[in-house]
Each structure stands twice: as C-alpha cells, then as structure tokens.
MMTF fields as JSON, N, C-alpha, C and O atoms, coordinates in Angstrom:
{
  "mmtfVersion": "1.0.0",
  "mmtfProducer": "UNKNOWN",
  "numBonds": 351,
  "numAtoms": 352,
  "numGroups": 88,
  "numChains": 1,
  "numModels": 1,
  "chainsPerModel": [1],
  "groupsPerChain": [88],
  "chainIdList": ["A"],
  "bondAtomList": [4, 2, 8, 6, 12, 10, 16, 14, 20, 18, 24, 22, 28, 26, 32, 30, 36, 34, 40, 38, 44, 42, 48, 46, 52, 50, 56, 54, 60, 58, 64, 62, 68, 66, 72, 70, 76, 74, 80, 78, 84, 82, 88, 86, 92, 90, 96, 94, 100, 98, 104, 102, 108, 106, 112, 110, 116, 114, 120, 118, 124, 122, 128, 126, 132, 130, 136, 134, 140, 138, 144, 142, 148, 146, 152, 150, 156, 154, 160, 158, 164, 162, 168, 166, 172, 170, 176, 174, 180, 178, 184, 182, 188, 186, 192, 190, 196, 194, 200, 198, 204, 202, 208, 206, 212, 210, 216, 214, 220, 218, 224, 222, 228, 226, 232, 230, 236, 234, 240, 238, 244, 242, 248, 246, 252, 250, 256, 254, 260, 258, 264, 262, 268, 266, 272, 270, 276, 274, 280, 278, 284, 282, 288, 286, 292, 290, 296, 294, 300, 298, 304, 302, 308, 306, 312, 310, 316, 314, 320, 318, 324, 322, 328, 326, 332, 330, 336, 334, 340, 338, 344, 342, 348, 346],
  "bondOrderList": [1, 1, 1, 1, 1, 1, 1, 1, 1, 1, 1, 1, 1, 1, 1, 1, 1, 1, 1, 1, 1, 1, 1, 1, 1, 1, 1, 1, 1, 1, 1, 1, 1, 1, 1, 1, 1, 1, 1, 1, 1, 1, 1, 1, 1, 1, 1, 1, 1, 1, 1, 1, 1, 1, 1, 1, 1, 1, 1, 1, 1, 1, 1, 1, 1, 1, 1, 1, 1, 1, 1, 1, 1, 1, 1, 1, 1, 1, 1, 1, 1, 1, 1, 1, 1, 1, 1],
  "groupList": [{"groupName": "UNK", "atomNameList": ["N", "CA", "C", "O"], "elementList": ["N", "C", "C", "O"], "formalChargeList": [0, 0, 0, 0], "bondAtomList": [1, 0, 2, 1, 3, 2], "bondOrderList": [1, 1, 2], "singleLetterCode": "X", "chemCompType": "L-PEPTIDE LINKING"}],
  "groupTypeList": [0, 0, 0, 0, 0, 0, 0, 0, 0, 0, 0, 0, 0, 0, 0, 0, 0, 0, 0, 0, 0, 0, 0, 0, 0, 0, 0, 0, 0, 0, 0, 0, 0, 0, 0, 0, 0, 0, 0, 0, 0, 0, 0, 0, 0, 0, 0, 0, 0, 0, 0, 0, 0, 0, 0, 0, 0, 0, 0, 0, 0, 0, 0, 0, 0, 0, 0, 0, 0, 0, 0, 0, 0, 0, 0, 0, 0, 0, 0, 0, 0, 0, 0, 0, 0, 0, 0, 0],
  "groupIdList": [1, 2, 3, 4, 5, 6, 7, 8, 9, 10, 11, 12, 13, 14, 15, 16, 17, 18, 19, 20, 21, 22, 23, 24, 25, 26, 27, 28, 29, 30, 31, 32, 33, 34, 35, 36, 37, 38, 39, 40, 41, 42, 43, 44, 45, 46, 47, 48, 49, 50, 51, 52, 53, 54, 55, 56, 57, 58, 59, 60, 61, 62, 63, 64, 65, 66, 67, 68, 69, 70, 71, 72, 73, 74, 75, 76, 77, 78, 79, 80, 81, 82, 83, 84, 85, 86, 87, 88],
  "secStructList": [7, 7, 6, 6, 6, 6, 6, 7, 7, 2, 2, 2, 2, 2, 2, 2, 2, 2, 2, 2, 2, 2, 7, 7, 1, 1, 7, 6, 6, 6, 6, 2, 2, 2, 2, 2, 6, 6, 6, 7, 7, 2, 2, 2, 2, 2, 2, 2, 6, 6, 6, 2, 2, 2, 2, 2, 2, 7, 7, 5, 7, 6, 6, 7, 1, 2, 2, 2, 2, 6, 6, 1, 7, 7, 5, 7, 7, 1, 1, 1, 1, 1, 1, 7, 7, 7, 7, 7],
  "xCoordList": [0.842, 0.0, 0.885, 2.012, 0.108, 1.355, 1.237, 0.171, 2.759, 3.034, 2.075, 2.173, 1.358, 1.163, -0.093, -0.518, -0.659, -2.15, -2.315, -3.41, -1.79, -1.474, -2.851, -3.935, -2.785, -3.634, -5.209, -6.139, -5.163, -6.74, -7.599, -6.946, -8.993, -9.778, -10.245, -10.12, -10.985, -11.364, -12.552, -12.644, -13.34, -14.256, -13.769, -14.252, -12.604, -12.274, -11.388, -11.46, -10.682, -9.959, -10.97, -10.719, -12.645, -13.507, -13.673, -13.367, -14.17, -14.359, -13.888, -14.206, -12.941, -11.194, -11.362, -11.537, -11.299, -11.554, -12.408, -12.375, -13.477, -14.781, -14.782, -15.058, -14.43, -14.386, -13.414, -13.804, -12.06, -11.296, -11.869, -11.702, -12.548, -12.963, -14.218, -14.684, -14.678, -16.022, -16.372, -17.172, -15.394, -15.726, -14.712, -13.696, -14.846, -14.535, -14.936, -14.228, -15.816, -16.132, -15.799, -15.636, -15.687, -14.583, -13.427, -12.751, -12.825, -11.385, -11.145, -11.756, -9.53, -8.834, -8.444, -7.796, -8.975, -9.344, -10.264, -10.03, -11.861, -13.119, -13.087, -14.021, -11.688, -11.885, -10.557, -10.87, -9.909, -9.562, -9.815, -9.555, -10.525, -11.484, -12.38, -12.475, -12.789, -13.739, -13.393, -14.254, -12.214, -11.167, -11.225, -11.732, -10.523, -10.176, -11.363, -11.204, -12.571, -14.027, -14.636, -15.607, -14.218, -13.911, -12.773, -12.254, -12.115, -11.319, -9.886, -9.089, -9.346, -8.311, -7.081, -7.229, -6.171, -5.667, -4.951, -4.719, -4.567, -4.394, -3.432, -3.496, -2.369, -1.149, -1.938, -1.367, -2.835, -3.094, -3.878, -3.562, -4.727, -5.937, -5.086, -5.739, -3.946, -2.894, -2.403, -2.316, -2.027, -1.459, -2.147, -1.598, -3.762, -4.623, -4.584, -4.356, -4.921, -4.819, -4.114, -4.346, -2.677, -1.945, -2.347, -1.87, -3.2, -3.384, -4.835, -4.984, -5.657, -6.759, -6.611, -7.603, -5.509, -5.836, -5.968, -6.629, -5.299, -4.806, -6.419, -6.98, -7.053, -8.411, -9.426, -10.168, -9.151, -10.23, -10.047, -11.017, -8.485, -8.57, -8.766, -9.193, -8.53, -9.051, -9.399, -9.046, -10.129, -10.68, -9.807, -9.03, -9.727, -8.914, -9.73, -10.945, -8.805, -9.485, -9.499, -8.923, -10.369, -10.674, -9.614, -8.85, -9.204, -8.077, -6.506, -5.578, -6.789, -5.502, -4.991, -4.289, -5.394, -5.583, -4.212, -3.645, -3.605, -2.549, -2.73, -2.225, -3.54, -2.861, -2.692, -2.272, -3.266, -3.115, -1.636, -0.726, -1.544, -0.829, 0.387, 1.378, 0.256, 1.309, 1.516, 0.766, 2.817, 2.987, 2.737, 3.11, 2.027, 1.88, 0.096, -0.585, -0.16, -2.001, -2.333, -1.325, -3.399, -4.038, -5.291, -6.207, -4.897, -6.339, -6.834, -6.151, -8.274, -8.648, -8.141, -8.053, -7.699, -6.92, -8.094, -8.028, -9.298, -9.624, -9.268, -10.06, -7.752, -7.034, -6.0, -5.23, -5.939, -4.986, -5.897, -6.86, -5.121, -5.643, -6.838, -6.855, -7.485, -8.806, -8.143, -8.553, -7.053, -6.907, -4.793, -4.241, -4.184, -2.733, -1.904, -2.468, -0.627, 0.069, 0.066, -0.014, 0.183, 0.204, 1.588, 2.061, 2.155, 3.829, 4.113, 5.266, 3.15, 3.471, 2.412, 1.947],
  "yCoordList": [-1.184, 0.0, 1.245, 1.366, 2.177, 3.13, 3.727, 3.899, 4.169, 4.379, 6.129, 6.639, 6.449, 7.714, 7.962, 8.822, 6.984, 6.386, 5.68, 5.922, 4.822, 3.368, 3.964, 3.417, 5.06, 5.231, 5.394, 5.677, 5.168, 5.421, 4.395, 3.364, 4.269, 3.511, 2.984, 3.484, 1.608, 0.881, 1.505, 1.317, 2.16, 3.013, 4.208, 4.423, 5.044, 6.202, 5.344, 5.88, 4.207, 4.145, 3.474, 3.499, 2.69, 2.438, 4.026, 4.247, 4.895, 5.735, 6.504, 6.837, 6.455, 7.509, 6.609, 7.263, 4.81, 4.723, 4.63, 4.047, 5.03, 4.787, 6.155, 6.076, 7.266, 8.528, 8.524, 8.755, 8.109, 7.726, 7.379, 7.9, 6.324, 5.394, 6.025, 5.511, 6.808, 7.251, 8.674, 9.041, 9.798, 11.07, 11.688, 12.177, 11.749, 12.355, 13.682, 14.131, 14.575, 15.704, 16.599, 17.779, 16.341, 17.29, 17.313, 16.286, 18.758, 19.238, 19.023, 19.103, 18.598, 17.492, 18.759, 18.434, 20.3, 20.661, 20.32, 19.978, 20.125, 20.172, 18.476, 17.937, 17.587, 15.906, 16.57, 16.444, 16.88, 17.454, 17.626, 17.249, 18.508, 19.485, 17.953, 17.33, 18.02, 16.718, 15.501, 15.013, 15.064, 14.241, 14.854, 14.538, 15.689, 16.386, 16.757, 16.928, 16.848, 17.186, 15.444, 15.284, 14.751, 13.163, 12.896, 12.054, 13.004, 12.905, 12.789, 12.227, 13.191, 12.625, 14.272, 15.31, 14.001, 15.119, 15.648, 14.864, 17.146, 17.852, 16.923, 16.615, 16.534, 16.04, 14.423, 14.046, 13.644, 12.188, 12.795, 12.093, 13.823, 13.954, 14.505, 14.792, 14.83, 15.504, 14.047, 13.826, 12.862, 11.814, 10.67, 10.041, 10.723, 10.581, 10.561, 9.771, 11.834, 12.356, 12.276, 12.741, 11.362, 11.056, 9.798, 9.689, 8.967, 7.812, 8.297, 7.609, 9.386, 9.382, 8.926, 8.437, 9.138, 8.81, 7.541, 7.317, 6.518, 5.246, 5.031, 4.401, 5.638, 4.925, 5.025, 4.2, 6.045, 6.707, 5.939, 5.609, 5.405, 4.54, 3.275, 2.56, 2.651, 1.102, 0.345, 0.601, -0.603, -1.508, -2.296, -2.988, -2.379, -3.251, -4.467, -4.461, -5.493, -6.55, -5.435, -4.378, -6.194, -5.992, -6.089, -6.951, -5.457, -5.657, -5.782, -6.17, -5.087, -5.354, -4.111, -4.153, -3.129, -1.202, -1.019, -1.583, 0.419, 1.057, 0.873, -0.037, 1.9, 2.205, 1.504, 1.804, 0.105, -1.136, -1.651, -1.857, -1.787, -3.084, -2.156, -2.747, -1.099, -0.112, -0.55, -0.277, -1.317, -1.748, -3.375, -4.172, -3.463, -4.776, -4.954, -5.98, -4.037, -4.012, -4.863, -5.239, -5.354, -6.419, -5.423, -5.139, -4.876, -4.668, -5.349, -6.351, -5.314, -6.099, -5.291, -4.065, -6.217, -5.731, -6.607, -7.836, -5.801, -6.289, -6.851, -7.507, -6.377, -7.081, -7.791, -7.988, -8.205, -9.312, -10.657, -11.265, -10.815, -12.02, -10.649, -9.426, -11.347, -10.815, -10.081, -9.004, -10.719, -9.743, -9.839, -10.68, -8.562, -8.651, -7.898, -7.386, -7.951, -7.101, -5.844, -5.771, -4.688, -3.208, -2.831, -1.999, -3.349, -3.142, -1.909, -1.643, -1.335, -0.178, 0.249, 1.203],
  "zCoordList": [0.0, 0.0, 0.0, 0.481, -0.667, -0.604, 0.627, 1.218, 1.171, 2.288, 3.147, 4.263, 2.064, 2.397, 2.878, 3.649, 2.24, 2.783, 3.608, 4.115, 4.113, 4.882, 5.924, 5.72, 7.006, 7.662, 7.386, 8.141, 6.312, 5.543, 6.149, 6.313, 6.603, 6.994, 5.865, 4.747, 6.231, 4.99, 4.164, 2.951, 4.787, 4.289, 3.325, 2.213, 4.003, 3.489, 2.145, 1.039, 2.255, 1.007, -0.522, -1.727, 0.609, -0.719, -1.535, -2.707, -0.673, -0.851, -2.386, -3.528, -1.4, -2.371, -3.831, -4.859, -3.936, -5.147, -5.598, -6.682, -5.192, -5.677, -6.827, -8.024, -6.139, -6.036, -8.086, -9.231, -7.415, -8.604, -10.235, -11.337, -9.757, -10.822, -11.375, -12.392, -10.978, -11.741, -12.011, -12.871, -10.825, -10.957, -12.036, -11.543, -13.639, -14.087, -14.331, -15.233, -13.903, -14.326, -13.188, -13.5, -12.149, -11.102, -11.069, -11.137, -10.93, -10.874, -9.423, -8.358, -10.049, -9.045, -7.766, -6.771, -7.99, -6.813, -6.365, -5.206, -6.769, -6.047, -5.733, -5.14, -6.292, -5.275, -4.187, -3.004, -4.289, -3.47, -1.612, -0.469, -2.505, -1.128, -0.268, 0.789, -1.474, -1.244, -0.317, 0.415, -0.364, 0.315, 2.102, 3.178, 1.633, 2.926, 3.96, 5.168, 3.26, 4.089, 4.424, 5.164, 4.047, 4.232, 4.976, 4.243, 5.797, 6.946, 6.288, 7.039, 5.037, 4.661, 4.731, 4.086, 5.55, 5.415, 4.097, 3.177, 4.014, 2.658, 1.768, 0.578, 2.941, 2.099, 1.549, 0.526, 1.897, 2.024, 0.552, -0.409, 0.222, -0.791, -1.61, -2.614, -1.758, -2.927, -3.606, -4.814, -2.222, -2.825, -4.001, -4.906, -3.487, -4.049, -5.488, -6.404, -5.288, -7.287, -8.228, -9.343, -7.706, -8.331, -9.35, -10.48, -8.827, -8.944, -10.22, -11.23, -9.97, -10.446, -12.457, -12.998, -13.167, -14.15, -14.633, -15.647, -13.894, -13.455, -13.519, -14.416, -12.456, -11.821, -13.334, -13.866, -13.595, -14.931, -15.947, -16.629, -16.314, -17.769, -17.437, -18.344, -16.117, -16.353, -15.116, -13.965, -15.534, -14.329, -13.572, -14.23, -12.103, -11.519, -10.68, -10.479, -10.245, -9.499, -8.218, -7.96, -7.661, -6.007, -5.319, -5.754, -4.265, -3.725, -3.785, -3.075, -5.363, -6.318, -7.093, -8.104, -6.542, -7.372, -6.831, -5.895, -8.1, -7.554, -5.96, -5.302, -5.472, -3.986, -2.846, -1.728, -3.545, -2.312, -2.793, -1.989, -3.851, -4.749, -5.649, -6.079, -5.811, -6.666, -8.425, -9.362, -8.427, -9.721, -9.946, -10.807, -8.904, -8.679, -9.031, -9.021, -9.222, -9.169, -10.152, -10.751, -10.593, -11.749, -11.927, -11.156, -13.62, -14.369, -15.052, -15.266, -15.837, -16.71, -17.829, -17.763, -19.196, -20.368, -21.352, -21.357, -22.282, -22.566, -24.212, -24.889, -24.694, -25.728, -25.708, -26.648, -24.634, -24.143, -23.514, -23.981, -22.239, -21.447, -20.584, -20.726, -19.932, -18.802, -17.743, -17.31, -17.314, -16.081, -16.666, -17.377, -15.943, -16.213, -14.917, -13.951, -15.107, -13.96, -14.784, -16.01, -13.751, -14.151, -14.183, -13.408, -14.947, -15.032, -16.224, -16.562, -16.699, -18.034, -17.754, -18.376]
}
C-alpha cells in the first residue's frame, strides 16, 4: 500500500476509489477538497490524485488497485488475457 495512505480507513480508502474510478467531471481541486471534508488530510488527498488517471482509464481486481498493490495491481486488459500485472 502506498506508504502515504497506509492510515486510511477501509471506508475512506472504498471511498477515495470509488471517487477515482467514476468522478470524471470534477477538478482534481473540487476531489480534493472533497477528500479532505472526508477525513483525509491535505497532504493524504494531494497523494490521491496522483493515482486518479490510473483509476479513470481502467478496471482493476478488487483488492488489487494502484494504492493497495502499486505496480503490482491487476487490471482487466480487454485485448490481451482478462486480467494482467500493471507493469506499463
């Protein structure tokens, strides 16, 4: 997990990717803000957004996303095999 989050509750980190994976039409100030009014402090909701384009272009297994898993995460690749490592 990345080290910057580690303190995130299991709620706040469904959250955060929930947040990731579907809110494309807010500026990564107003998820931001948004974060932080969700218990996540400034520096934890900056680290966040790093990850958001990651979340926006593709599907991951459960328990297997950047911020649990890093370069180790498994998306689905749907012109390859079904699921792969996130190594590129």
């Amino acid at each position: 997990m990345d080290p910057k989050l580690s303190s995130l509750t299991v709620e706040q980190l469904q959250m955060v990717e929930e947040q990731l994976s579907r809110d494309s039409s807010s500026t990564n100030i107003e998820l931001q803000s948004q974060f932080v009014q969700c218990g996540l402090t400034p520096e934890q909701a900056e680290q966040v957004l790093i990850y958001r384009q990651l979340y926006l272009e593709h599907l991951y297994l459960d328990g297997h996303t950047p911020i649990l898993k890093g370069e180790q995460a498994i998306r689905f690749n749907p012109n390859r095999q079904p699921l792969e490592l996130m190594t590129g």
